[in-house]
mmCIF file of the N, C-alpha and C atoms, coordinates in Angstrom:
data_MODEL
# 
_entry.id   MODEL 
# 
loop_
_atom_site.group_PDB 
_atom_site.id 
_atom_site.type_symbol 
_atom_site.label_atom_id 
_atom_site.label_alt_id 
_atom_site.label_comp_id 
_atom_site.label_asym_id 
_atom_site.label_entity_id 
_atom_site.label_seq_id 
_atom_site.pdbx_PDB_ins_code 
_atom_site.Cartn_x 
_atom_site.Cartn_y 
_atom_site.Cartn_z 
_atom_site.occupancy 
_atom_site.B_iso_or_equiv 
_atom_site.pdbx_formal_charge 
_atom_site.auth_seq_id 
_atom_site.auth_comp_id 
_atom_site.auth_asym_id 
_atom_site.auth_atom_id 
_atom_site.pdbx_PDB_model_num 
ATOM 1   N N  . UNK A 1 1  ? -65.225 252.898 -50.724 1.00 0.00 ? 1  UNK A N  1 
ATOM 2   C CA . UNK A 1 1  ? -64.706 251.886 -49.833 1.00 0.00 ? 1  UNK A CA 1 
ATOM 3   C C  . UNK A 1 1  ? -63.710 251.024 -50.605 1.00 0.00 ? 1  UNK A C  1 
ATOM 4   N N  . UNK A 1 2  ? -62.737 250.587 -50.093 1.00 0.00 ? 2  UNK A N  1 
ATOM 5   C CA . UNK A 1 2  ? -61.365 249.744 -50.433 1.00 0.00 ? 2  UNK A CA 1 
ATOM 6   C C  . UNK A 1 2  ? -61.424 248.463 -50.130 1.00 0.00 ? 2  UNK A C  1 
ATOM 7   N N  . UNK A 1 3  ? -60.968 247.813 -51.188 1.00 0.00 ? 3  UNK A N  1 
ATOM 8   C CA . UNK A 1 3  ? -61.614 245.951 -50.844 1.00 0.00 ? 3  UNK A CA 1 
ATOM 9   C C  . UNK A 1 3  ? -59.800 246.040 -50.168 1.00 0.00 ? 3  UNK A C  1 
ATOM 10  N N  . UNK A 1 4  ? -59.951 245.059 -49.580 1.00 0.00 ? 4  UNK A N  1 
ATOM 11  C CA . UNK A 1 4  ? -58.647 244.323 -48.705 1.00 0.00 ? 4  UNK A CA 1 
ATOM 12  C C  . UNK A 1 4  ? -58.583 242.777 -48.346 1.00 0.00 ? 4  UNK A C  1 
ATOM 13  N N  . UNK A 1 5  ? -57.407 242.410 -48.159 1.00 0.00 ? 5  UNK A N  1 
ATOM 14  C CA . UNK A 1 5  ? -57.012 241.501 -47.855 1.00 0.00 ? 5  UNK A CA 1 
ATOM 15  C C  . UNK A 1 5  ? -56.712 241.091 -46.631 1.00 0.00 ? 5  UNK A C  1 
ATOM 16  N N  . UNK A 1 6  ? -57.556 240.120 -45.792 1.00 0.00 ? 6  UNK A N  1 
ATOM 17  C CA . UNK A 1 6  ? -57.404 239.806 -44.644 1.00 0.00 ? 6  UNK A CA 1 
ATOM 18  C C  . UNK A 1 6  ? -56.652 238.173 -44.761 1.00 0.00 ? 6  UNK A C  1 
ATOM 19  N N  . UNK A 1 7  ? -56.184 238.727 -43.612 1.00 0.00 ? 7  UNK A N  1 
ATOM 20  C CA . UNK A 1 7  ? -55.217 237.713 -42.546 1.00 0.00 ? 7  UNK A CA 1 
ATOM 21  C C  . UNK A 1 7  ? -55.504 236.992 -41.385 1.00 0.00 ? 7  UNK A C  1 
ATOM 22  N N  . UNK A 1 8  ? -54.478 236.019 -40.719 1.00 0.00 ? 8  UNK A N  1 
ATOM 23  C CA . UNK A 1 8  ? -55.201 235.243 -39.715 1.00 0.00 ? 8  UNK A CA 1 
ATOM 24  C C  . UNK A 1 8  ? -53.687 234.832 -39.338 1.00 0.00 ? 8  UNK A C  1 
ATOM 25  N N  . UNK A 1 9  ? -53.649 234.487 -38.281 1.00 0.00 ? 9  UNK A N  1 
ATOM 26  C CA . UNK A 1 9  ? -52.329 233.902 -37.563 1.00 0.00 ? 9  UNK A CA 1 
ATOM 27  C C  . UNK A 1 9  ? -52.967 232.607 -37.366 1.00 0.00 ? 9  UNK A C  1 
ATOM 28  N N  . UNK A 1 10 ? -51.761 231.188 -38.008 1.00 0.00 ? 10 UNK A N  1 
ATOM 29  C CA . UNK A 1 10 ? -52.316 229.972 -37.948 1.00 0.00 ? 10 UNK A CA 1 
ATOM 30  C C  . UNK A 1 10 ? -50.799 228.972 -37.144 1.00 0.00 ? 10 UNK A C  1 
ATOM 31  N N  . UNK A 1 11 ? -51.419 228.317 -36.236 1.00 0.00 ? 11 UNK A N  1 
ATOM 32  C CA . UNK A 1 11 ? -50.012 227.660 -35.580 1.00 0.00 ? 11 UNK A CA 1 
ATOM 33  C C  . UNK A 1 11 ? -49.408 226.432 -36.238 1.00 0.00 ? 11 UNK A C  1 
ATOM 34  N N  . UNK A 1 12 ? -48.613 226.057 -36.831 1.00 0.00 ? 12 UNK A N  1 
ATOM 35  C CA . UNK A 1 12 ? -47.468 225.062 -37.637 1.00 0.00 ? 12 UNK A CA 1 
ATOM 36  C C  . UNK A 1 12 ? -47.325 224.534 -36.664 1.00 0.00 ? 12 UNK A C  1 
ATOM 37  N N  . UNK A 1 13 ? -46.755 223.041 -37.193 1.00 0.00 ? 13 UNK A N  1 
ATOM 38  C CA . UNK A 1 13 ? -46.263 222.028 -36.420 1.00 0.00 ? 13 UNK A CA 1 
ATOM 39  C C  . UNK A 1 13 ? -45.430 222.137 -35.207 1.00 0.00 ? 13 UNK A C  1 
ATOM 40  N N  . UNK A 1 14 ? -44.385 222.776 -35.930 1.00 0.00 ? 14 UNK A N  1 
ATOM 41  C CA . UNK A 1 14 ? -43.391 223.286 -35.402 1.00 0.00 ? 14 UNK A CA 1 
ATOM 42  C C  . UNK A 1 14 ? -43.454 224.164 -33.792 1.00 0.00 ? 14 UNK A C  1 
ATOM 43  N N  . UNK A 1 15 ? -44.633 224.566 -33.648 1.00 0.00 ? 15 UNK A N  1 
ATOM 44  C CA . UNK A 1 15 ? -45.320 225.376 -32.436 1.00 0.00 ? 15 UNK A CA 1 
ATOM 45  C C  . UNK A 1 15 ? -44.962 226.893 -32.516 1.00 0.00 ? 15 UNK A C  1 
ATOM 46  N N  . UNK A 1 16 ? -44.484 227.110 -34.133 1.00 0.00 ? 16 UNK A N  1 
ATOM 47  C CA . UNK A 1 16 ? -44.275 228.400 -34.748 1.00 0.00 ? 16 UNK A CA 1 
ATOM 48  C C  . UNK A 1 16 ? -45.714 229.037 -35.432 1.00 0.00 ? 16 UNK A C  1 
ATOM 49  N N  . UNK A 1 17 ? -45.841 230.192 -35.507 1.00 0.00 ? 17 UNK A N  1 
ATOM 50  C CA . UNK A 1 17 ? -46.867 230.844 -36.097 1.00 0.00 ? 17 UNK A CA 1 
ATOM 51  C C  . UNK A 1 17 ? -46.717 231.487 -37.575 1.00 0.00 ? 17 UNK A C  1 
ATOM 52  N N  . UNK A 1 18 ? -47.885 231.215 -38.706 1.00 0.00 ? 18 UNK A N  1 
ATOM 53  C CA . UNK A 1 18 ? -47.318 231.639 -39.878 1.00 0.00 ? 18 UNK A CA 1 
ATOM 54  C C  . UNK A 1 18 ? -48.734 232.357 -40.073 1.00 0.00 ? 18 UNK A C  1 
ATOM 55  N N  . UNK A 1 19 ? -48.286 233.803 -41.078 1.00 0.00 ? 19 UNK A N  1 
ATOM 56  C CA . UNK A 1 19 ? -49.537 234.471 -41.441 1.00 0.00 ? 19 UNK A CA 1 
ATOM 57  C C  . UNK A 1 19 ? -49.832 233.719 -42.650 1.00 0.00 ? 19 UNK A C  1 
ATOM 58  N N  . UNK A 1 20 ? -51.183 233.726 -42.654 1.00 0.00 ? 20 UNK A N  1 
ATOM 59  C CA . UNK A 1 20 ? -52.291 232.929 -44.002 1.00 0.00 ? 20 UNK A CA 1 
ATOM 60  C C  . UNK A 1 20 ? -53.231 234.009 -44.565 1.00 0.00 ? 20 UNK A C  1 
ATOM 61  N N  . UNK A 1 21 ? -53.203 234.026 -45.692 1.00 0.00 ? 21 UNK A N  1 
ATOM 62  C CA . UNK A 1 21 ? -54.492 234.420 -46.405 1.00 0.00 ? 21 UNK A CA 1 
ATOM 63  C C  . UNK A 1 21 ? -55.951 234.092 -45.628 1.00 0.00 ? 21 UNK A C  1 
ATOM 64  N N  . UNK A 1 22 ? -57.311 235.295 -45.283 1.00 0.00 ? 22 UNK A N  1 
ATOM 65  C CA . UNK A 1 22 ? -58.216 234.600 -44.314 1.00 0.00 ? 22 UNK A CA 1 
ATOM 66  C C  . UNK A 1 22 ? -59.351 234.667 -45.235 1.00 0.00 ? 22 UNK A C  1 
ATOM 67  N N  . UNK A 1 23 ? -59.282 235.899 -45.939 1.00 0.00 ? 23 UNK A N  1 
ATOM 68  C CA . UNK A 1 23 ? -60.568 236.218 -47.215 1.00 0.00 ? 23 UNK A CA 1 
ATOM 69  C C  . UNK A 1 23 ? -60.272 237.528 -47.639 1.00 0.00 ? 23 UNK A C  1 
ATOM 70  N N  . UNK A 1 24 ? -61.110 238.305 -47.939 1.00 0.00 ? 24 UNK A N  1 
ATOM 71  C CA . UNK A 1 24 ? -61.602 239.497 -49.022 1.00 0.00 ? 24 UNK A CA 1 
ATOM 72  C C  . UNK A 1 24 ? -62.741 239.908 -48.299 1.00 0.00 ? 24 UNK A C  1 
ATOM 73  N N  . UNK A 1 25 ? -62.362 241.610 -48.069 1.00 0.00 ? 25 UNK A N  1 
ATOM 74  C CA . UNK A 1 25 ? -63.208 242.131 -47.578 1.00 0.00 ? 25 UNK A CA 1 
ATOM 75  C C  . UNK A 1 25 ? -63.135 243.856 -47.601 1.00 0.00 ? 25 UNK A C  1 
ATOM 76  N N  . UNK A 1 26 ? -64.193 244.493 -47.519 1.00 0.00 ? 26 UNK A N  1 
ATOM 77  C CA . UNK A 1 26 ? -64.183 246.094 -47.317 1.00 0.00 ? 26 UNK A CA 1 
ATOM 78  C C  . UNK A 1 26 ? -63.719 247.032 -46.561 1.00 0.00 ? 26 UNK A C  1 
ATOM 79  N N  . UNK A 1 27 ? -62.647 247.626 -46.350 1.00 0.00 ? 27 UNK A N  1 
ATOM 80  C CA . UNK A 1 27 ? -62.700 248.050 -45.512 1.00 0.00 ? 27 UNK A CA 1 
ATOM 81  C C  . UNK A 1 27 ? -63.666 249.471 -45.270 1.00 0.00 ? 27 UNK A C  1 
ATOM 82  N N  . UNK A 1 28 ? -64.378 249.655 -43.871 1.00 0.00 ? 28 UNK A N  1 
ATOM 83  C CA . UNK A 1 28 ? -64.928 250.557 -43.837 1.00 0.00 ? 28 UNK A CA 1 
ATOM 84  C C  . UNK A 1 28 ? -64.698 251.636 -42.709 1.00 0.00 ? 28 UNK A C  1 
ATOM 85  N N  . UNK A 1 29 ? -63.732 251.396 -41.393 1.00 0.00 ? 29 UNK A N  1 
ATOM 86  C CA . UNK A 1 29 ? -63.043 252.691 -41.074 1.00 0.00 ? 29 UNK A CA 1 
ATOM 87  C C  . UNK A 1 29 ? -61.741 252.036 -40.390 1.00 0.00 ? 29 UNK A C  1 
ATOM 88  N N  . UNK A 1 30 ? -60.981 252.767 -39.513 1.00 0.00 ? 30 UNK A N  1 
ATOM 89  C CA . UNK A 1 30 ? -60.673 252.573 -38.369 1.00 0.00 ? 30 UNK A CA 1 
ATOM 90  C C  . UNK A 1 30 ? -61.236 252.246 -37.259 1.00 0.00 ? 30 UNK A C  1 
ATOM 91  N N  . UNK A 1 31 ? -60.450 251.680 -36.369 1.00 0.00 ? 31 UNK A N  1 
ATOM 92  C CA . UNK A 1 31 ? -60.912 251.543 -35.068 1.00 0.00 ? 31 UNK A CA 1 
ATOM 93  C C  . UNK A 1 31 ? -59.981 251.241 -33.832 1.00 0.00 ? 31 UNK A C  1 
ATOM 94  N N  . UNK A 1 32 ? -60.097 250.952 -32.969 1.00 0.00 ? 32 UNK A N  1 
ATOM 95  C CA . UNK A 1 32 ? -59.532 250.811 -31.649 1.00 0.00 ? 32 UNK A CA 1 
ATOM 96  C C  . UNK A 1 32 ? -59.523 249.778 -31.168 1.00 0.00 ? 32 UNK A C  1 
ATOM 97  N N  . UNK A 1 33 ? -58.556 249.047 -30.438 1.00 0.00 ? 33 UNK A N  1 
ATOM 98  C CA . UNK A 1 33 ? -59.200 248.081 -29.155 1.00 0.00 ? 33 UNK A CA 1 
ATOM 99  C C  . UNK A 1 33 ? -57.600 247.995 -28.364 1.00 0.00 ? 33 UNK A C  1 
ATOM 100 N N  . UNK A 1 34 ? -57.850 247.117 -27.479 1.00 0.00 ? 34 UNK A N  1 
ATOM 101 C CA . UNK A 1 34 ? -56.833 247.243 -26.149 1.00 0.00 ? 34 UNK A CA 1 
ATOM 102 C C  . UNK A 1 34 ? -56.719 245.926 -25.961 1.00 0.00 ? 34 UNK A C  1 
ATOM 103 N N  . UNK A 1 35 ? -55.199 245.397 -25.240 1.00 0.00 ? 35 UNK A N  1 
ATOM 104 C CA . UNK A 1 35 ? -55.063 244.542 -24.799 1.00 0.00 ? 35 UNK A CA 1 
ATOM 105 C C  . UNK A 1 35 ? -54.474 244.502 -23.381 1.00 0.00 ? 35 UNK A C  1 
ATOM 106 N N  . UNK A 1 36 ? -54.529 243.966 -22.165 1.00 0.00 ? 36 UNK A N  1 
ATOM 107 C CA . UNK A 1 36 ? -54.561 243.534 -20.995 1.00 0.00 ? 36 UNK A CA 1 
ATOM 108 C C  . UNK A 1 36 ? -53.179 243.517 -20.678 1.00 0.00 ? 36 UNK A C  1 
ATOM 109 N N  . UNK A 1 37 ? -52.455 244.686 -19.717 1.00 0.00 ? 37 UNK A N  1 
ATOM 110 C CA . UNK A 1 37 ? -51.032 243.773 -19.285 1.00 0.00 ? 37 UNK A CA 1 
ATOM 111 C C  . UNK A 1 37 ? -51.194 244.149 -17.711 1.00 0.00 ? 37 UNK A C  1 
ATOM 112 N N  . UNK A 1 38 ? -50.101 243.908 -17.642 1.00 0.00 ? 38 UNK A N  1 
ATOM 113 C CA . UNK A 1 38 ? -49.961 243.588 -15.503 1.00 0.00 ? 38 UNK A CA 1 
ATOM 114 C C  . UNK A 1 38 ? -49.879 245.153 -15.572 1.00 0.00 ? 38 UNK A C  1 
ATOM 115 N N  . UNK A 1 39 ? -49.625 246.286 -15.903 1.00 0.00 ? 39 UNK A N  1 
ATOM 116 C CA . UNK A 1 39 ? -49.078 247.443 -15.883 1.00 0.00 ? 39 UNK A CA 1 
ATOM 117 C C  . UNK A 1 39 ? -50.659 248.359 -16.226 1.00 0.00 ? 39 UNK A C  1 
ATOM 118 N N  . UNK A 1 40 ? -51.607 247.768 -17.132 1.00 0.00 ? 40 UNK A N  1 
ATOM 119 C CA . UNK A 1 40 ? -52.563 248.470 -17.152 1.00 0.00 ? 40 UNK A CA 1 
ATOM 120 C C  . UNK A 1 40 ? -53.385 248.118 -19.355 1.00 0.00 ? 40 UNK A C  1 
ATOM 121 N N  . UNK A 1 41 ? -53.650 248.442 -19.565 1.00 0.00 ? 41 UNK A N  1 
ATOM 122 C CA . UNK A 1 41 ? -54.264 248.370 -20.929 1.00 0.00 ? 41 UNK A CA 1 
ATOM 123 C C  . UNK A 1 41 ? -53.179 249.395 -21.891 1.00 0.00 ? 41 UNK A C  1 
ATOM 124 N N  . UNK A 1 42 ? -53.062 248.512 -23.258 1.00 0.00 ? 42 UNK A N  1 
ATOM 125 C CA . UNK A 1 42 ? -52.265 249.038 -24.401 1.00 0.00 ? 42 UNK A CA 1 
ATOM 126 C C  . UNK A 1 42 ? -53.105 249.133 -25.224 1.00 0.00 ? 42 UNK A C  1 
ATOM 127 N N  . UNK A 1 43 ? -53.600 250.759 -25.736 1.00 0.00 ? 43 UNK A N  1 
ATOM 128 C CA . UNK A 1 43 ? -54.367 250.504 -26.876 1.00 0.00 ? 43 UNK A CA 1 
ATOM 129 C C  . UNK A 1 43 ? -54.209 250.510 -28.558 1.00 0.00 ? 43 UNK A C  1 
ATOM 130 N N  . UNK A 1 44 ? -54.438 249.883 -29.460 1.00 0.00 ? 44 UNK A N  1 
ATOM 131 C CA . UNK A 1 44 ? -53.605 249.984 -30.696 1.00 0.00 ? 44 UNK A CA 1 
ATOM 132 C C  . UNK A 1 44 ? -54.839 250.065 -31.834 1.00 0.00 ? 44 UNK A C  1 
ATOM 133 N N  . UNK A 1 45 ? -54.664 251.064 -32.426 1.00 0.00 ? 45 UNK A N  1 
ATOM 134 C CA . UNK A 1 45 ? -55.433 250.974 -33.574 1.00 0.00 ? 45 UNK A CA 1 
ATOM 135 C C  . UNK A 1 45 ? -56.014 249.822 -34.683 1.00 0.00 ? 45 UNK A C  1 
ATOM 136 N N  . UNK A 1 46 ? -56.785 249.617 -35.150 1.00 0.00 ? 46 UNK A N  1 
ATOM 137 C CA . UNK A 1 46 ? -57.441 248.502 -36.064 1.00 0.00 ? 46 UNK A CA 1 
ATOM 138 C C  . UNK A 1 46 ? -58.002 249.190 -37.353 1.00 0.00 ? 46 UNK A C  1 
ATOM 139 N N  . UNK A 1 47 ? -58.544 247.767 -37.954 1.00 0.00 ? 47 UNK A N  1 
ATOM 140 C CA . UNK A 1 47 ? -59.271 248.159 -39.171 1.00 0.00 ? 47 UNK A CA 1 
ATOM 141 C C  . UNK A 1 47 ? -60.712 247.534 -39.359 1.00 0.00 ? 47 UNK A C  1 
ATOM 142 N N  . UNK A 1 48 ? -61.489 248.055 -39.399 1.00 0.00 ? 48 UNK A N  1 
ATOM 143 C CA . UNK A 1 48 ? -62.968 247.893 -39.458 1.00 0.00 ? 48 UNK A CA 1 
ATOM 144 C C  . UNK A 1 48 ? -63.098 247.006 -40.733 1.00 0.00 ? 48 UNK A C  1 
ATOM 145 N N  . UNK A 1 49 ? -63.592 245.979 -40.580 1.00 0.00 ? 49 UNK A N  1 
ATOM 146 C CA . UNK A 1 49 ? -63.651 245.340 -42.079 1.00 0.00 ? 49 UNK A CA 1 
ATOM 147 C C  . UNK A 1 49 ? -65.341 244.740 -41.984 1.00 0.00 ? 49 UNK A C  1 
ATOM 148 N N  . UNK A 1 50 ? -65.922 244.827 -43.353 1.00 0.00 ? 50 UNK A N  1 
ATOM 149 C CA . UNK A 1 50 ? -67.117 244.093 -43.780 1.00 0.00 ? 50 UNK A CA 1 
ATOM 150 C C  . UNK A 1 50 ? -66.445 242.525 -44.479 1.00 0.00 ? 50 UNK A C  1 
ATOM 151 N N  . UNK A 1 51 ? -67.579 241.675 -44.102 1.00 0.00 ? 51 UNK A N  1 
ATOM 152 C CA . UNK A 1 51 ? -66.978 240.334 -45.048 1.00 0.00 ? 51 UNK A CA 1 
ATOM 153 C C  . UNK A 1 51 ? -68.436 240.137 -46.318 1.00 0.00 ? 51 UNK A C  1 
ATOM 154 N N  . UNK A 1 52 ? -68.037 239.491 -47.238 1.00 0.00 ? 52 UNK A N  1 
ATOM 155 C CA . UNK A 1 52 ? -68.977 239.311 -48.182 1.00 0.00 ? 52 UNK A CA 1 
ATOM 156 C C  . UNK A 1 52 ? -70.172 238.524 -47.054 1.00 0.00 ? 52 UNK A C  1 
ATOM 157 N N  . UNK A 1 53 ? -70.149 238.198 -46.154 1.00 0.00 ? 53 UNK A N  1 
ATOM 158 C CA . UNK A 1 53 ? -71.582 237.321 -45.829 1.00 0.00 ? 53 UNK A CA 1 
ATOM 159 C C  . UNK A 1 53 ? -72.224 238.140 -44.735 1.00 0.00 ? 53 UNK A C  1 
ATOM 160 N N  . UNK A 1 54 ? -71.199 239.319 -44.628 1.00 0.00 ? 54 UNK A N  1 
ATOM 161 C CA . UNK A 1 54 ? -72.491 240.833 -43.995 1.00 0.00 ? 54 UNK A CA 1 
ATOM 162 C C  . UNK A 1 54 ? -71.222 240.696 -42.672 1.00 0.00 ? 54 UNK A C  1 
ATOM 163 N N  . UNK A 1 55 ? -70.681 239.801 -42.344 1.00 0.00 ? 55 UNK A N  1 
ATOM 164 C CA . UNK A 1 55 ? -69.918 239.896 -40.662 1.00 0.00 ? 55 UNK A CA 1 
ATOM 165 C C  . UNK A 1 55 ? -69.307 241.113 -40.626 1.00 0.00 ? 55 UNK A C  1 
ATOM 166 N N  . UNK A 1 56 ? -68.738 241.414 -39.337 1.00 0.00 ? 56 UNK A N  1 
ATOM 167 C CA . UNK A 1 56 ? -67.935 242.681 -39.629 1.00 0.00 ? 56 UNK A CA 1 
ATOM 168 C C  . UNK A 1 56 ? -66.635 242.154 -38.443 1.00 0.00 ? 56 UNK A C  1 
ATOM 169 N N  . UNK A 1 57 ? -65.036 242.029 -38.957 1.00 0.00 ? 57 UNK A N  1 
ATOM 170 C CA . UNK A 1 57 ? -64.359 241.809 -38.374 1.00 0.00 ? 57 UNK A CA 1 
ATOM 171 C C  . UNK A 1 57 ? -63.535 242.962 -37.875 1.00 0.00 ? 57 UNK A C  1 
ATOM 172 N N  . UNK A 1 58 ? -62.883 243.370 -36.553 1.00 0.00 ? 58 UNK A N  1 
ATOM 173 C CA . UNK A 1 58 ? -62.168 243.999 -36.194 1.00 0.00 ? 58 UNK A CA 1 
ATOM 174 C C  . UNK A 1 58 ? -60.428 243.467 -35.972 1.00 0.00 ? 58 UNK A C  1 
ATOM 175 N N  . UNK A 1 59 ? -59.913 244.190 -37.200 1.00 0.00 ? 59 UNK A N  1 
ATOM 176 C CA . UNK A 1 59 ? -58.900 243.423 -37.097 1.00 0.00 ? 59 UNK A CA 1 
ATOM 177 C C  . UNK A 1 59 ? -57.194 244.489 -36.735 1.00 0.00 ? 59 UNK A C  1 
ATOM 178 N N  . UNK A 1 60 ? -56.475 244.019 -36.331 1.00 0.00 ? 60 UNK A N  1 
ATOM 179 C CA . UNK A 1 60 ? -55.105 244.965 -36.145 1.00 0.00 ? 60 UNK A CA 1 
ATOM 180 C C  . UNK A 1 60 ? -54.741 244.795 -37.163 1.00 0.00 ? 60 UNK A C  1 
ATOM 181 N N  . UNK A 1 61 ? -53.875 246.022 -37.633 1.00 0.00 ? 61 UNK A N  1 
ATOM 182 C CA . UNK A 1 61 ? -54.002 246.874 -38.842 1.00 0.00 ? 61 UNK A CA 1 
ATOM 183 C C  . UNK A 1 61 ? -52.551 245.635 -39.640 1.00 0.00 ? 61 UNK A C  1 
ATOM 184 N N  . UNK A 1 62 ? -51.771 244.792 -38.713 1.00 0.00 ? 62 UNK A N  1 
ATOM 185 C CA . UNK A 1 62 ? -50.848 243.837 -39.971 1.00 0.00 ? 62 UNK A CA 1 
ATOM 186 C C  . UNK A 1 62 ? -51.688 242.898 -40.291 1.00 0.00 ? 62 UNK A C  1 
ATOM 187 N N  . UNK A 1 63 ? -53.124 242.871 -40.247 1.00 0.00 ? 63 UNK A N  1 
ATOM 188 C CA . UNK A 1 63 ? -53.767 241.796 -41.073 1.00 0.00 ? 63 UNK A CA 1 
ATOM 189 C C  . UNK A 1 63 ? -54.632 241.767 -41.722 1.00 0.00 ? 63 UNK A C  1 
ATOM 190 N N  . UNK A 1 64 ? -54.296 243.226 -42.709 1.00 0.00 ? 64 UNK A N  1 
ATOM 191 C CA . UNK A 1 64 ? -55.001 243.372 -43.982 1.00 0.00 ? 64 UNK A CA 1 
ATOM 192 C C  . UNK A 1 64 ? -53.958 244.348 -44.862 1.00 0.00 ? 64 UNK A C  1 
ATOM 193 N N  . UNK A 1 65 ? -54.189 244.072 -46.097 1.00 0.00 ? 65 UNK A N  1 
ATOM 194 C CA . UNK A 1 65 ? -53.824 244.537 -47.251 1.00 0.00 ? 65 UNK A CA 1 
ATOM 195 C C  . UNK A 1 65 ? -54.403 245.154 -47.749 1.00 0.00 ? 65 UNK A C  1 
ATOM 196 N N  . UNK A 1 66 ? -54.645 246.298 -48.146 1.00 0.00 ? 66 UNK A N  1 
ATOM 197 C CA . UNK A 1 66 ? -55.310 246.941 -49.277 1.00 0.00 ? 66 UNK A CA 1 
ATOM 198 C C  . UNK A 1 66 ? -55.330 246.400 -50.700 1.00 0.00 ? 66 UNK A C  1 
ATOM 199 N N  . UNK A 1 67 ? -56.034 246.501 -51.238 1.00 0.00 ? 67 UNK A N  1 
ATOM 200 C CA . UNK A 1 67 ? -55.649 246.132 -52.786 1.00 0.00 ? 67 UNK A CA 1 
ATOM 201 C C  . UNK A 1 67 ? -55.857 247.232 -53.665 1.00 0.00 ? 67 UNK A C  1 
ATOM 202 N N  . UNK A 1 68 ? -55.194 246.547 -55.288 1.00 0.00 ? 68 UNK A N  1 
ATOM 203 C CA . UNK A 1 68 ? -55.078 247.934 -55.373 1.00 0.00 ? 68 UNK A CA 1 
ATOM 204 C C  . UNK A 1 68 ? -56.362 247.641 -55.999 1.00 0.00 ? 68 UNK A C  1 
ATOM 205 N N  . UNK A 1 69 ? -56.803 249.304 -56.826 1.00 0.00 ? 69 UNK A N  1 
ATOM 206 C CA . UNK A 1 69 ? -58.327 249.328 -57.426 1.00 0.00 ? 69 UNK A CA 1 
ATOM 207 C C  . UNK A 1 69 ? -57.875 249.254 -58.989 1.00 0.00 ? 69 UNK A C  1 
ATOM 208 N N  . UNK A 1 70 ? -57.088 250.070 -59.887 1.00 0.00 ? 70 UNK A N  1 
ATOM 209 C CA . UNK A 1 70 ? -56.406 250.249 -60.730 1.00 0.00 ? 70 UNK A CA 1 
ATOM 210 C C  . UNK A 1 70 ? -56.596 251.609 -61.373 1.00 0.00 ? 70 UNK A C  1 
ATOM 211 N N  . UNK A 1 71 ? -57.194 252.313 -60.235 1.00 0.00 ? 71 UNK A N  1 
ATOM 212 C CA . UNK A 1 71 ? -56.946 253.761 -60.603 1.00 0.00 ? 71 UNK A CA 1 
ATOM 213 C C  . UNK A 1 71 ? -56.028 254.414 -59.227 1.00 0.00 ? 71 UNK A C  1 
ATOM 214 N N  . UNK A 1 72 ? -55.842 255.606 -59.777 1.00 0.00 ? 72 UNK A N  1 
ATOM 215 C CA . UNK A 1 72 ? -55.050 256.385 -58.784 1.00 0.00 ? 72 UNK A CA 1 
ATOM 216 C C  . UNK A 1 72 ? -55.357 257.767 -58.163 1.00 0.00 ? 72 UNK A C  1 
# 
């Protein structure tokens, strides 16, 4: 399993959105989920993540990083 870097979309003053660092976590597969339009459901792939305090977040795949391990 691959530790990663999770993300979070946080709203600025400005009423602009900036990505933030959210924590450190495992990733442990892929996954799926969908979002809602007038036309019918869009579904887009994710990333299954463990957090150090056992949670398990489902997140879309621009808000994690892999890290590296330091082998290849």
């Amino acid at each position: 399993m691959r530790k990663v870097k999770t993300f979070k979309w946080e709203k600025n003053e400005d009423r602009t959105f900036s990505k933030v660092v959210d924590g450190e976590g495992v990733f442990i597969q892929y996954g799926t989920d969908y979002e809602e339009f007038e036309t019918g459901p869009g579904n887009f792939t994710t990333a299954v993540i463990e957090m150090p305090d056992g949670t398990v977040k489902n997140l879309a795949l621009d808000l994690i990083q892999f890290l590296t391990t330091g082998s290849t």
